[in-house]
C-alpha positions in Angstrom: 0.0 0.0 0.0 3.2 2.1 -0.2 4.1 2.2 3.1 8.2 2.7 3.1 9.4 0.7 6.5 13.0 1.0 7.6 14.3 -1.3 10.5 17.3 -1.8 12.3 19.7 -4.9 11.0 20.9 -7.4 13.5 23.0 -10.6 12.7 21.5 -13.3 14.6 23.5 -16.8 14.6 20.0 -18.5 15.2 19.3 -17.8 11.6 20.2 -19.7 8.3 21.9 -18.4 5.5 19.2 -15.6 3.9 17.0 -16.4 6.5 15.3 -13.1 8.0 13.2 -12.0 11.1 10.8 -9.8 10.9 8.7 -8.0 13.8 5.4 -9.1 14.1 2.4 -6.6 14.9 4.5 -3.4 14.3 2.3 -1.0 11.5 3.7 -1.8 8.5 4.7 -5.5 8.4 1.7 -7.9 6.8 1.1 -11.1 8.8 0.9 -12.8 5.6 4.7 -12.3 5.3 5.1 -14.7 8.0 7.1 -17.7 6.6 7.7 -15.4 3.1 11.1 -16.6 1.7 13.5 -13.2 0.8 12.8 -13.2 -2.5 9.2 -13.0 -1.9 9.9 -10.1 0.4 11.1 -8.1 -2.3 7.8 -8.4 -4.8 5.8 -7.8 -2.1 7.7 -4.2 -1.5 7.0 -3.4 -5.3 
């Protein structure tokens, strides 16, 4: 809906490789990305 979020970065070693974490409940962040891979991440931003 055009919403431009910007969040801190942390490296976590309880991640994979290209694994992210997102926050949940915070305005701005869909609870249908839960689970999204990256590259899903990005189409949904366009």
């Amino acid at each position: 809906d055009g919403n431009t979020v910007t969040l801190p970065v942390e490296i976590s070693e309880g991640l994979a490789a290209g694994q992210v974490g997102l926050p949940m409940g915070m305005p701005g962040i869909a609870p249908v990305l839960a689970g999204a891979r990256l590259e899903d991440l990005r189409e949904a931003q366009q």
